[in-house]
C-alpha positions as CSV (number, residue, x, y, z in Angstrom):
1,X,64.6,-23.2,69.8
2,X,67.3,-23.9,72.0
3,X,70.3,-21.9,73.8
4,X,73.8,-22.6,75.3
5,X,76.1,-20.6,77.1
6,X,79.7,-20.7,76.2
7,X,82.2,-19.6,78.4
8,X,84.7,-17.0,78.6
9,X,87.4,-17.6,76.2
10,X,90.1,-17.6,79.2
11,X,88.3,-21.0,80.4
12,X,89.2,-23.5,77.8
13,X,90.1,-26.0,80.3
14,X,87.2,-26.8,82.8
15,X,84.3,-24.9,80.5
16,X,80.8,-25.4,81.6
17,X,77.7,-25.2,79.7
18,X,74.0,-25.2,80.3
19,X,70.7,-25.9,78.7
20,X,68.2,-23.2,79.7
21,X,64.2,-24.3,79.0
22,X,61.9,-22.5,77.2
23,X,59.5,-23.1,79.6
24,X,61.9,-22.1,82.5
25,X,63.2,-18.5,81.0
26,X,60.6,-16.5,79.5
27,X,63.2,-14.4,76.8
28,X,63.0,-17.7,75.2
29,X,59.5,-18.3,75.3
30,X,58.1,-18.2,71.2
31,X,55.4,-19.6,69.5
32,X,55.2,-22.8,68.3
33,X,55.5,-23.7,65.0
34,X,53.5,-26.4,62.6
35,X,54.3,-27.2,58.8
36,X,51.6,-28.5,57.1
37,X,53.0,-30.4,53.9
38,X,50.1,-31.1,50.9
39,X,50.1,-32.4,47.4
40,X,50.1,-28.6,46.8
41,X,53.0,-27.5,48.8
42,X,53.7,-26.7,52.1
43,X,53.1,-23.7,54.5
44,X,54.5,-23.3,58.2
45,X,52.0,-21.4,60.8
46,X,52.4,-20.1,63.7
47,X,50.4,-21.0,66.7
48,X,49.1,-18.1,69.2
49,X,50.2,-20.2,72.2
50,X,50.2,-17.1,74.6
51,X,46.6,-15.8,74.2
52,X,45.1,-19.2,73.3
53,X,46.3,-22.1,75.0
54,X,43.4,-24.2,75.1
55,X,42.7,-23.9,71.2
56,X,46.5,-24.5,70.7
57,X,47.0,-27.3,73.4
58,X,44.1,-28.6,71.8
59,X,45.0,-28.9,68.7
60,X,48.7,-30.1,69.0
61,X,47.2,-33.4,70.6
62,X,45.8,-33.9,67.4
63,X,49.3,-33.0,66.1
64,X,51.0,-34.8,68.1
65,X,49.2,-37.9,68.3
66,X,49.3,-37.9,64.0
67,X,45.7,-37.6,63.7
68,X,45.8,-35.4,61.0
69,X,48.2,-37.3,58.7
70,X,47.1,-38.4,55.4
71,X,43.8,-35.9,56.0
72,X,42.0,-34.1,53.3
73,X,41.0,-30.7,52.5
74,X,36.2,-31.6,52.9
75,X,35.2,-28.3,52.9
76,X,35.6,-25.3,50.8
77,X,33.5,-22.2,50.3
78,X,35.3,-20.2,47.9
79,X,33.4,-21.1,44.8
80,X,30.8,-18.6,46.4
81,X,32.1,-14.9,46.6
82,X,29.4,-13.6,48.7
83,X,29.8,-16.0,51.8
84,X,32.6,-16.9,54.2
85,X,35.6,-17.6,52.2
86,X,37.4,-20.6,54.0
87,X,39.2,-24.1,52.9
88,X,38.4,-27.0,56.0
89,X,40.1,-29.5,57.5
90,X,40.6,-31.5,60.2
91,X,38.0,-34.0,60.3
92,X,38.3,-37.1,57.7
93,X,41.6,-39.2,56.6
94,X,42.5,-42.0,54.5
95,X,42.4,-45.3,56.6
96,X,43.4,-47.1,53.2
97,X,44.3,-46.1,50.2
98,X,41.0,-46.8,49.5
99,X,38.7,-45.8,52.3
100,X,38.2,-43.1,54.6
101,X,37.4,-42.3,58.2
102,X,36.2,-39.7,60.9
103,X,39.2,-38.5,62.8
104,X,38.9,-39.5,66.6
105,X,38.3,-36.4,68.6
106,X,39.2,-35.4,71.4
107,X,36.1,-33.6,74.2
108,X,35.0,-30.5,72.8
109,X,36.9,-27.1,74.4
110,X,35.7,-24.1,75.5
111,X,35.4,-20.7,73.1
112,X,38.5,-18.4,73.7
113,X,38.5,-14.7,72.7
114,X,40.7,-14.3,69.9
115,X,41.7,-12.2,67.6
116,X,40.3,-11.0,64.0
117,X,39.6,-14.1,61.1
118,X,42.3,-12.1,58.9
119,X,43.0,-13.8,55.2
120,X,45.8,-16.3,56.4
121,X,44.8,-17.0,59.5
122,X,44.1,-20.8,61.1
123,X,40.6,-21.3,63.1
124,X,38.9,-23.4,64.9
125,X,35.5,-25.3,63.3
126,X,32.7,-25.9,65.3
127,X,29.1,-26.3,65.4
128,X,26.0,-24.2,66.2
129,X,27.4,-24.1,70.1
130,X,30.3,-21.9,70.4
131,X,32.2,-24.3,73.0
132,X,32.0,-27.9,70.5
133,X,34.7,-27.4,68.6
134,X,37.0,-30.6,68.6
135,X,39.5,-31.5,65.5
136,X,38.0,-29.9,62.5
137,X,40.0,-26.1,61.8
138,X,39.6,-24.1,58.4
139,X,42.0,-21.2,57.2
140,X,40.6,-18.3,56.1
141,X,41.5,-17.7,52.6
142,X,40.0,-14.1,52.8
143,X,39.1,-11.1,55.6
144,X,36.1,-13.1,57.3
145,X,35.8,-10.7,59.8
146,X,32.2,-11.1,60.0
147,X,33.2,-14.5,61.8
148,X,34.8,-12.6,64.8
149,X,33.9,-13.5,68.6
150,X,32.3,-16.4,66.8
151,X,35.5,-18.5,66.0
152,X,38.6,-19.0,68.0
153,X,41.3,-17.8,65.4
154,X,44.6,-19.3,67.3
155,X,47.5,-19.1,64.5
156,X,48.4,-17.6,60.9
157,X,50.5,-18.3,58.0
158,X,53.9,-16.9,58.4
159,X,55.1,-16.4,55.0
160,X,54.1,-15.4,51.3
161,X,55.2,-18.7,49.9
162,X,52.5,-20.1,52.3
163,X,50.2,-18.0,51.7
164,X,50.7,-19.0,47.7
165,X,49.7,-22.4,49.0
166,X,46.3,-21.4,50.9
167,X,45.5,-18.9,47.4
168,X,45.8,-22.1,45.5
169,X,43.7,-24.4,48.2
170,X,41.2,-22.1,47.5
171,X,41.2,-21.7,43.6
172,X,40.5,-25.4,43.2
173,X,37.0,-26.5,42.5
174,X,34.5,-27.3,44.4
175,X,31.8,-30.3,44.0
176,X,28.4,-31.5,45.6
177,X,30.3,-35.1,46.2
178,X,27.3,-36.1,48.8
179,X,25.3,-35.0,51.7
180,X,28.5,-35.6,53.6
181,X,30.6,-33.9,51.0
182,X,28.4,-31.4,49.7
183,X,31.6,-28.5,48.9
184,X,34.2,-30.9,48.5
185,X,37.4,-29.0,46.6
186,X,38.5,-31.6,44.0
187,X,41.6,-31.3,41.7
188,X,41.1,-31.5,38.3
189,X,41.5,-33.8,35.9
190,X,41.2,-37.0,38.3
191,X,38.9,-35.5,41.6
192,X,41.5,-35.6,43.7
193,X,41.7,-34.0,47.2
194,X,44.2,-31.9,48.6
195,X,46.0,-34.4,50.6
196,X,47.3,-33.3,54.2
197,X,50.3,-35.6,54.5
198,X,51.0,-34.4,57.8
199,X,51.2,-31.4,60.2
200,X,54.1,-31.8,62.3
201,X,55.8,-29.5,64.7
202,X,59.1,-27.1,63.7
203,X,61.4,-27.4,65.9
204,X,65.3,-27.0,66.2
205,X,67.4,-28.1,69.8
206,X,71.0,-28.1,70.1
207,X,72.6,-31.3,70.8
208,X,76.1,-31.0,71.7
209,X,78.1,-28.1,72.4
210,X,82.0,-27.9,72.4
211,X,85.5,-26.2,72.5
212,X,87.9,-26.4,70.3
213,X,90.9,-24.6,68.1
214,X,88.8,-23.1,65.7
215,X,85.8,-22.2,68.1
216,X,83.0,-22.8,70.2
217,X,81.0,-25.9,67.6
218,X,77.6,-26.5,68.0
219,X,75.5,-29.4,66.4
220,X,71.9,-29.5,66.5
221,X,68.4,-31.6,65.3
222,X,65.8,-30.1,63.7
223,X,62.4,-31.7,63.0
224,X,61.3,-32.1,59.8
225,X,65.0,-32.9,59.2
226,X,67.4,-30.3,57.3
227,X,65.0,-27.6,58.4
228,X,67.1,-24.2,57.7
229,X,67.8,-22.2,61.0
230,X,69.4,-19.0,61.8
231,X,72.1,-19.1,64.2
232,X,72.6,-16.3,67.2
233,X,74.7,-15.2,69.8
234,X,74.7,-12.9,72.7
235,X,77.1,-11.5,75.5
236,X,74.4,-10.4,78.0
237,X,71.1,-11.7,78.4
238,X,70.2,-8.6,80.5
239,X,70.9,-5.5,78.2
240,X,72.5,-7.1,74.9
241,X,70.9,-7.9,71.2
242,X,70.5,-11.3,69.6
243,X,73.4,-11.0,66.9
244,X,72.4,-13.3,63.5
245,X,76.0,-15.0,62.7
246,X,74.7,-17.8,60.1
247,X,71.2,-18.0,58.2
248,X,69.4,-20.7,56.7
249,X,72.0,-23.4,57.9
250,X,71.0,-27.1,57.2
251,X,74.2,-28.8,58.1
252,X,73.1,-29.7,61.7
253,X,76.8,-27.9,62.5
254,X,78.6,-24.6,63.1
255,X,82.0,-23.6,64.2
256,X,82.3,-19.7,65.5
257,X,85.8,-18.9,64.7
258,X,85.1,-15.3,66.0
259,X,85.3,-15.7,70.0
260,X,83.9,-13.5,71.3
261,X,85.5,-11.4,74.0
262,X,82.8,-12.3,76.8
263,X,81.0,-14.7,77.4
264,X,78.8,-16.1,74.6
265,X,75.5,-17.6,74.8
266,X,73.9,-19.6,71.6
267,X,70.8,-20.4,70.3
268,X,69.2,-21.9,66.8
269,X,66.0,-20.2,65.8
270,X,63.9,-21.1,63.1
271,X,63.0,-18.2,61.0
């Protein structure tokens, strides 16, 4: 998310603006966001940065560093309905089209306290010692909240079309492939895995800002690209509300022909 302040209409020679950091103003601090995209579809979670910053810091380097591109779904438990229902991740990927390979971790991080392993939520895998966990994460596909204090639980699905996406992770079948593989989910006809292309970050900043007859234009980048944002303004940052002027806007462009009679100050959200 990013926000500019536009001056009073009065100043249309001379304007200033500014860039204000999320990390330096805390009214725009807000979770980060991740979209995973699969050969089943695609769902955007939302990362507890706030009360889990290890687990999330964590696993962005893994993010960030594209470590889990081209990785597979290895593990799923939902073919049993009297255990943990979960769909893992995280620890293998496609070297070659042809062969695969352990994922490079990172040391293993400490056990935060988190919150409850609620269908939809993203956690972290570990072993037998609570504070090994490293790059493998599973979503829970059901309540698992006999998991709780057990497993650091750090984001969640944000939306019903992603959580369509997790339902239908889980509803594919699940094989003894080999000691390594021993509830490996495999789509059928063909046993083939559900692919994580990637899981990249969401994020929208504004690049330019300007003045002109029609209004104050802003332009901005969003990453993936053409990734829909809602655009809002405000006349006070102390006492005033967020007002939602265009939504889902791909362009990358918006004029506001309505000037506002005060100062205005901008910013793209992604929803």
């Amino acid at each position: 998310m990013s926000l500019f302040r536009a001056p009073k209409p009065s100043h249309i020679f001379g304007y200033f603006w500014i860039i204000i950091s999320l990390l330096a103003c805390p009214l725009l601090q807000g979770a980060t966001l991740v979209r995973f995209t699969t050969n089943l579809g695609t769902l955007d979670v939302e990362l507890f940065d706030e009360s889990m910053p290890v687990t999330v810091a964590n696993f962005l380097n893994y993010v960030d560093s594209g470590r889990y591109n081209w990785s597979f779904i290895h593990r799923s438990t939902t073919y049993n309905p009297n255990t943990i229902q979960i769909v893992q991740g995280g620890g293998f990927f496609f070297q070659t089209a042809n062969s695969i390979s352990a994922i490079v971790a990172d040391p293993p991080i400490i056990l935060e306290p988190s919150g409850s392993n609620l269908r939809g939520t993203l956690a972290m895998a570990r072993t037998n010692d609570p504070n090994s966990a490293t790059s493998q994460w599973f979503f829970n596909s059901a309540d698992n909240t006999q998991l709780d204090s057990n497993y650091a639980v750090f984001g969640r699905v944000t939306s019903a079309q992603g959580l369509a996406v997790l339902d239908a992770f889980a509803s594919v079948q699940v094989y003894d492939a080999s000691a390594l593989f021993s509830e490996l989910p495999l789509i059928q006809p063909g046993n083939i895995l559900i692919v994580i292309f990637s899981i990249e970050r969401l994020t929208a900043r504004i690049t330019s800002f300007s003045q002109g007859a029609e209004g104050f234009q802003l332009n901005w980048a969003t990453t993936p690209f053409s990734t829909p944002v809602n655009i809002q303004r405000c006349t006070d940052l102390v006492g005033g509300a967020w007002e939602v002027i265009s939504t889902g806007n791909t362009t990358g462009n918006f004029t506001d022909s309505s000037t506002p009679a005060r100062r205005a100050f901008y910013r793209v959200v992604i929803p």
